[in-house]
N, CA, C and O atoms as a Tinker XYZ file with bonds, in Angstrom:
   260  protein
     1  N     68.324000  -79.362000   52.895000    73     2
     2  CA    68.041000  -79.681000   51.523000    64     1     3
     3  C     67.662000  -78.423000   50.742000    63     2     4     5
     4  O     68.069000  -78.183000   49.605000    81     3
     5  N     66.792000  -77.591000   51.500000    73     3     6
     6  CA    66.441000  -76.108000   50.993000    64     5     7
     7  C     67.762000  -75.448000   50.241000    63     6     8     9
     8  O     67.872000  -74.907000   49.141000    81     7
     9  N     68.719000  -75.716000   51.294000    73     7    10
    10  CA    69.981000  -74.947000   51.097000    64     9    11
    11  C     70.605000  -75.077000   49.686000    63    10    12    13
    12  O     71.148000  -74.259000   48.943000    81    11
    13  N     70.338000  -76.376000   49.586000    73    11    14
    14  CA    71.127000  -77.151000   48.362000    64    13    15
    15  C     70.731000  -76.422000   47.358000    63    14    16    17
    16  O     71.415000  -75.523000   46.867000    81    15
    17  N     69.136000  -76.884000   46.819000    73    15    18
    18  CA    68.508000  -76.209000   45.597000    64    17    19
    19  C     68.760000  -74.929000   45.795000    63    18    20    21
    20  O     68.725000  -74.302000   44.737000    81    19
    21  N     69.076000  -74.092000   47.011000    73    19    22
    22  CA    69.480000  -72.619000   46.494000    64    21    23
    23  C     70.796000  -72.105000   45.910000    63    22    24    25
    24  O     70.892000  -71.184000   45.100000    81    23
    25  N     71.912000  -72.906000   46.489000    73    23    26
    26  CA    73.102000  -72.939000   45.882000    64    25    27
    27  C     73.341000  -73.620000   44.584000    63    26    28    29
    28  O     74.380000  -73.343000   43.985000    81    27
    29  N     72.360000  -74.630000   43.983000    73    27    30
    30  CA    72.010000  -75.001000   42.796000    64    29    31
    31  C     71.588000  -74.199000   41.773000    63    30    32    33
    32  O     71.879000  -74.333000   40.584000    81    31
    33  N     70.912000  -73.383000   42.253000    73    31    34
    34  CA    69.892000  -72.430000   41.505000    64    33    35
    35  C     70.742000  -71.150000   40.906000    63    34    36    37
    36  O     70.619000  -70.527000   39.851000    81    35
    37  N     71.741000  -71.003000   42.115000    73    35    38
    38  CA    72.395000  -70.207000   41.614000    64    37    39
    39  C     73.441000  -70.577000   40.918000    63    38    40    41
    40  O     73.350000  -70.025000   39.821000    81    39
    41  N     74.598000  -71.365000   40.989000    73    39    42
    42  CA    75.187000  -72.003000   40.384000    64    41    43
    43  C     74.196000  -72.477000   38.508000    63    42    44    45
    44  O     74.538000  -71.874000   37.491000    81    43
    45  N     73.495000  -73.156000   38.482000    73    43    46
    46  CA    73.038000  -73.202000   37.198000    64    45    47
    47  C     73.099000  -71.569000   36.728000    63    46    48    49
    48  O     73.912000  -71.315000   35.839000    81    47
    49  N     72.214000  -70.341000   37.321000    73    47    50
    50  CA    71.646000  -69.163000   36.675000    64    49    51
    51  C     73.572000  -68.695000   36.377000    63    50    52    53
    52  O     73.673000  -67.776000   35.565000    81    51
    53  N     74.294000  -68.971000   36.666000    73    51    54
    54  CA    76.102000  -68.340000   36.632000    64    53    55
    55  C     76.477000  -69.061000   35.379000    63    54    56    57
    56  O     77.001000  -68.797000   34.297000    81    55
    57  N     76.147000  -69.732000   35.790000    73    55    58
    58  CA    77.074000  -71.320000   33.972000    64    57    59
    59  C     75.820000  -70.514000   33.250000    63    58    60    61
    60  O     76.270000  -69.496000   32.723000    81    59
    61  N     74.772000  -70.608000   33.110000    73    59    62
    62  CA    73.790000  -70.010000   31.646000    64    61    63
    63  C     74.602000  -68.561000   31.497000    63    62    64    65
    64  O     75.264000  -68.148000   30.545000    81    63
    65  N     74.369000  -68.061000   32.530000    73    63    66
    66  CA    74.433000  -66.231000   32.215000    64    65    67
    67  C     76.064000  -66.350000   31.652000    63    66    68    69
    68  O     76.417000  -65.424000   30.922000    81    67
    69  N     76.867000  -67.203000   31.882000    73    67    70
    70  CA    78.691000  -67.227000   31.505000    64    69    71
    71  C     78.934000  -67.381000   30.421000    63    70    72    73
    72  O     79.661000  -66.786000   29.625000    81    71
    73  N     78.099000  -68.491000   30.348000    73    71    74
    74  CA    78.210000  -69.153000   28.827000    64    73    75
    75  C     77.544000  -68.519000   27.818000    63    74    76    77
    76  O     77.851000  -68.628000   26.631000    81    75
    77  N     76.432000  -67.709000   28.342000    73    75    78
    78  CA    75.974000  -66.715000   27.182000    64    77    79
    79  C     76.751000  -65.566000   26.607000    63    78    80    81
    80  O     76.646000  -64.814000   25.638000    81    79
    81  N     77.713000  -65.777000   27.779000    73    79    82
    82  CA    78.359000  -63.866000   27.628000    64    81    83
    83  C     79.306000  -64.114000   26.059000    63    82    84    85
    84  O     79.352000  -63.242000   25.191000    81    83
    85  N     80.198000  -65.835000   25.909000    73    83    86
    86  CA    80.807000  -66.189000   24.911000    64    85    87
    87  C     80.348000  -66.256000   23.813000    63    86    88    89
    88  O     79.204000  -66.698000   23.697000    81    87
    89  N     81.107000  -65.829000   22.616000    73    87    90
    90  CA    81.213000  -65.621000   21.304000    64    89    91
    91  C     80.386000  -66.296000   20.504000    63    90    92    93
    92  O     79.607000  -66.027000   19.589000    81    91
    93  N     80.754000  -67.242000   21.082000    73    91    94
    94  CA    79.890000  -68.512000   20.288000    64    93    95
    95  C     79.529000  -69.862000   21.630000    63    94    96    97
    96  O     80.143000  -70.913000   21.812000    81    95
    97  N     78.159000  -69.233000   22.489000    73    95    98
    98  CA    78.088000  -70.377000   23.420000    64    97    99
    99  C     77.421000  -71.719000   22.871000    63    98   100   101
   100  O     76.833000  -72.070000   21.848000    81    99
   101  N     77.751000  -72.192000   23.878000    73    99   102
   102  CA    77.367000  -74.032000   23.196000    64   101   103
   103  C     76.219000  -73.667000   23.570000    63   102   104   105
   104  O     75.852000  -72.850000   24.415000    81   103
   105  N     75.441000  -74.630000   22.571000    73   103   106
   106  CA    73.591000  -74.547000   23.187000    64   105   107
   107  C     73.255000  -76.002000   23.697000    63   106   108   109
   108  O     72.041000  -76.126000   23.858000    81   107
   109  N     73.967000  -77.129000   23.994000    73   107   110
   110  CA    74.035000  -77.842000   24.654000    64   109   111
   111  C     74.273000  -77.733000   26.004000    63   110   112   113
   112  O     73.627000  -78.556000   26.651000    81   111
   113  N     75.142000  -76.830000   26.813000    73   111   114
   114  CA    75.614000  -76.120000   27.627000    64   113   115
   115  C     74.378000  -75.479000   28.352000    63   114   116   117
   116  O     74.065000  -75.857000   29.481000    81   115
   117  N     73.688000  -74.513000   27.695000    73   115   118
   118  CA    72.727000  -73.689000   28.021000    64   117   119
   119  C     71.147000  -74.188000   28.143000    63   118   120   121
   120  O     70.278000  -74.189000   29.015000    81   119
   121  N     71.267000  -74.565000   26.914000    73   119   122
   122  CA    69.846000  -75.743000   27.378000    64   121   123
   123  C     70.263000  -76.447000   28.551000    63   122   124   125
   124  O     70.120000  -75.806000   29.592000    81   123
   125  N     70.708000  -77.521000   28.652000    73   123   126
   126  CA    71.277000  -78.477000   30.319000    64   125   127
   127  C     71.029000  -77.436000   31.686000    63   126   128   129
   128  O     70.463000  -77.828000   32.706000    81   127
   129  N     71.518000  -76.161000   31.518000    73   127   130
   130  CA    71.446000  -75.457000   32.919000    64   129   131
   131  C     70.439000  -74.465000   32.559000    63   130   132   133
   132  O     70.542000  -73.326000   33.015000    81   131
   133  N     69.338000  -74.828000   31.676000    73   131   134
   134  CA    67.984000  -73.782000   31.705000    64   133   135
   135  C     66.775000  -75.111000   32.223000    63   134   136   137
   136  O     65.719000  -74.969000   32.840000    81   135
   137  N     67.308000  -76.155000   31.790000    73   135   138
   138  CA    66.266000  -77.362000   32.383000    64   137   139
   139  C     66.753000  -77.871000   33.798000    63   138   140   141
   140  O     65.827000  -78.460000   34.354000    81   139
   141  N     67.870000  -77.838000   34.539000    73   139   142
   142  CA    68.147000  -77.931000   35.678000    64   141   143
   143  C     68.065000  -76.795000   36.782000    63   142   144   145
   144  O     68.174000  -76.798000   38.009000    81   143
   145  N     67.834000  -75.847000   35.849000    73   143   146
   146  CA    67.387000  -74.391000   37.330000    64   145   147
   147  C     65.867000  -74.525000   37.083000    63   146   148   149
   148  O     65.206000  -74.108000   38.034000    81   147
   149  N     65.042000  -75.072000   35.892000    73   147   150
   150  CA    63.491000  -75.125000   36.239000    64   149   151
   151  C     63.142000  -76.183000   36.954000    63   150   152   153
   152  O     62.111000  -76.164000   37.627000    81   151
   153  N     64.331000  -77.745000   36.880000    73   151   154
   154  CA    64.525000  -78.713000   37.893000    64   153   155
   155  C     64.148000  -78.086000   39.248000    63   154   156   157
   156  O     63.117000  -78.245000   39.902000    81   155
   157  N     65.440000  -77.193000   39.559000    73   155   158
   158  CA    65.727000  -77.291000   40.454000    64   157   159
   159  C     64.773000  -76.151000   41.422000    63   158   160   161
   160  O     64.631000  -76.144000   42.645000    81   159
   161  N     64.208000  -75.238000   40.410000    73   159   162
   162  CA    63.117000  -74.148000   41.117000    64   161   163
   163  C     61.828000  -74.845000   41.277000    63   162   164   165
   164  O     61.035000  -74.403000   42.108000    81   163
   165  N     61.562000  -75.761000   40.660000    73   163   166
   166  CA    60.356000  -76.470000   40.942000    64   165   167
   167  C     60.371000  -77.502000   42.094000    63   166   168   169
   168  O     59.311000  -77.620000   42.708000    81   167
   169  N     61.421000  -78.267000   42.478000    73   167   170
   170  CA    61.842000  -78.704000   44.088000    64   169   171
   171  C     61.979000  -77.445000   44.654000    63   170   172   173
   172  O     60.864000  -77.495000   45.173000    81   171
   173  N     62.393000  -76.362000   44.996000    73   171   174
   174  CA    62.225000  -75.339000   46.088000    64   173   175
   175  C     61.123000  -75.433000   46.087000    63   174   176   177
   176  O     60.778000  -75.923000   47.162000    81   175
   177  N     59.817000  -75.117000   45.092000    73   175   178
   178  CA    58.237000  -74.481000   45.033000    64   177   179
   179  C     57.695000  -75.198000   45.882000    63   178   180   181
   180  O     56.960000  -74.623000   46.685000    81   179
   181  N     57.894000  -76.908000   46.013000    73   179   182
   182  CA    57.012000  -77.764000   46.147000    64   181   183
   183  C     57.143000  -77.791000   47.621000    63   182   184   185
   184  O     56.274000  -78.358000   48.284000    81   183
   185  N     58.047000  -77.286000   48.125000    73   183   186
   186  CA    58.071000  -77.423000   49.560000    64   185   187
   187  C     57.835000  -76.105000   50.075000    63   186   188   189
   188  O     58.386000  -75.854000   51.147000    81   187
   189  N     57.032000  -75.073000   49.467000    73   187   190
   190  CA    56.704000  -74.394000   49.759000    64   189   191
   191  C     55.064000  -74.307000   49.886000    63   190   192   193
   192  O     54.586000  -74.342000   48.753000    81   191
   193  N     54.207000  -74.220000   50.746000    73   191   194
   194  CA    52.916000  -74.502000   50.740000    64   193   195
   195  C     52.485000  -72.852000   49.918000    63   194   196   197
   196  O     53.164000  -71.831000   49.806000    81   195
   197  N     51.092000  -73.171000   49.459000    73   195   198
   198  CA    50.573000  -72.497000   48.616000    64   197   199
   199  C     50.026000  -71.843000   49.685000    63   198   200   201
   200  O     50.039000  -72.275000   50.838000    81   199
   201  N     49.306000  -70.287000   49.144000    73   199   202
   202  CA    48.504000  -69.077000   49.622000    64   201   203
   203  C     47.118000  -69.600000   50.258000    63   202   204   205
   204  O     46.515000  -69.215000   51.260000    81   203
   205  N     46.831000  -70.605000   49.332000    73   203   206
   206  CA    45.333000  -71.245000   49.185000    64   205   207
   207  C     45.206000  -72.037000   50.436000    63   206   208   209
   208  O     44.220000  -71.887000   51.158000    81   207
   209  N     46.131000  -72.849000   50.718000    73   207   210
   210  CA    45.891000  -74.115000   51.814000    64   209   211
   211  C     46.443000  -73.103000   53.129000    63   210   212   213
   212  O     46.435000  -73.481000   54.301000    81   211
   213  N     46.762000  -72.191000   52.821000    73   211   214
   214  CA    47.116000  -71.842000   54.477000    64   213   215
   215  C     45.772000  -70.986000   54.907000    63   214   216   217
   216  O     45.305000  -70.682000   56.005000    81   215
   217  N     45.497000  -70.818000   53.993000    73   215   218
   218  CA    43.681000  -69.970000   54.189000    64   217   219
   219  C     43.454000  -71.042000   54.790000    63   218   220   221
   220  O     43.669000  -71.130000   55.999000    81   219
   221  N     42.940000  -72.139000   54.014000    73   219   222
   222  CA    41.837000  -72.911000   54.547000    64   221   223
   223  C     42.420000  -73.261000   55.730000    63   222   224   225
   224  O     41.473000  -73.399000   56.505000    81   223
   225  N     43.634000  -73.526000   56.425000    73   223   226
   226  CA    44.227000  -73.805000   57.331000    64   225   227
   227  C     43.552000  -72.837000   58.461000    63   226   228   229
   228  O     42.989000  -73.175000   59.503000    81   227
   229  N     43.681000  -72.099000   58.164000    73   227   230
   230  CA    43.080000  -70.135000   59.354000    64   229   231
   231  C     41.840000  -70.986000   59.718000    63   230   232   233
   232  O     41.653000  -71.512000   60.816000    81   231
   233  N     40.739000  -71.070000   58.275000    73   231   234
   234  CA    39.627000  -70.880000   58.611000    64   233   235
   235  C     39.065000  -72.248000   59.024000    63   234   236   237
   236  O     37.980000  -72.244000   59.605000    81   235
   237  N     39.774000  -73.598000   58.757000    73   235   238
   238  CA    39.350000  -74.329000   59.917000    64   237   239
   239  C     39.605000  -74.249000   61.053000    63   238   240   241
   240  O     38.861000  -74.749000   61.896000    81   239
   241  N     40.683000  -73.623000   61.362000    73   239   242
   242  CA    41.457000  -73.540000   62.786000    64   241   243
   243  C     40.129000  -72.405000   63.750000    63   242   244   245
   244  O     39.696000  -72.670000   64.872000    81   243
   245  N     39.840000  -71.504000   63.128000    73   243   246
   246  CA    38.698000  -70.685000   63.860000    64   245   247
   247  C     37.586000  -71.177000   63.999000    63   246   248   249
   248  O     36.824000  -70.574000   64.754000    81   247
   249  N     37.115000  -72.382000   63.360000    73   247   250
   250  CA    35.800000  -72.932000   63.419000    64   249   251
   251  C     35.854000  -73.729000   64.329000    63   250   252   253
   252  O     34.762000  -74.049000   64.799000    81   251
   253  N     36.671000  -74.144000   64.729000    73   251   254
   254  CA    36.818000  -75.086000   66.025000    64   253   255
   255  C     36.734000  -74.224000   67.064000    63   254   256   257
   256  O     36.177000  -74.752000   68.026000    81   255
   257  N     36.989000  -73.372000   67.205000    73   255   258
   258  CA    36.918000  -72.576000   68.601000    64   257   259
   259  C     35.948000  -72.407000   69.191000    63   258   260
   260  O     35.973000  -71.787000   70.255000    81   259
């Protein structure tokens, strides 16, 4: 599933950056794939555990010992 949102992510950041390069890009176009790569970067984030909980993770894990 990781895989997906990364080939997503990139795929959206290609259609924005393409469609910008044109004369006159649609902003229907560009809005749609600036709210589906923050979609889609915010599902990668969430399955990423935070800095914070892996601390506390350490430091209960040593208190048990």
């Amino acid at each position: 599933m990781k895989t997906i949102y990364i080939l997503l992510i990139f795929a959206l950041a290609f259609v924005a950056l393409f469609e910008q390069s044109k004369a006159e890009p649609n902003k229907f176009i560009m809005i749609a794939a600036m709210v589906a790569f923050v979609y889609g970067l915010s599902r990668l984030m969430a399955k990423v555990p935070s800095k914070g909980e892996r601390n506390n993770d350490d430091e209960n894990g040593s208190e048990n010992i």
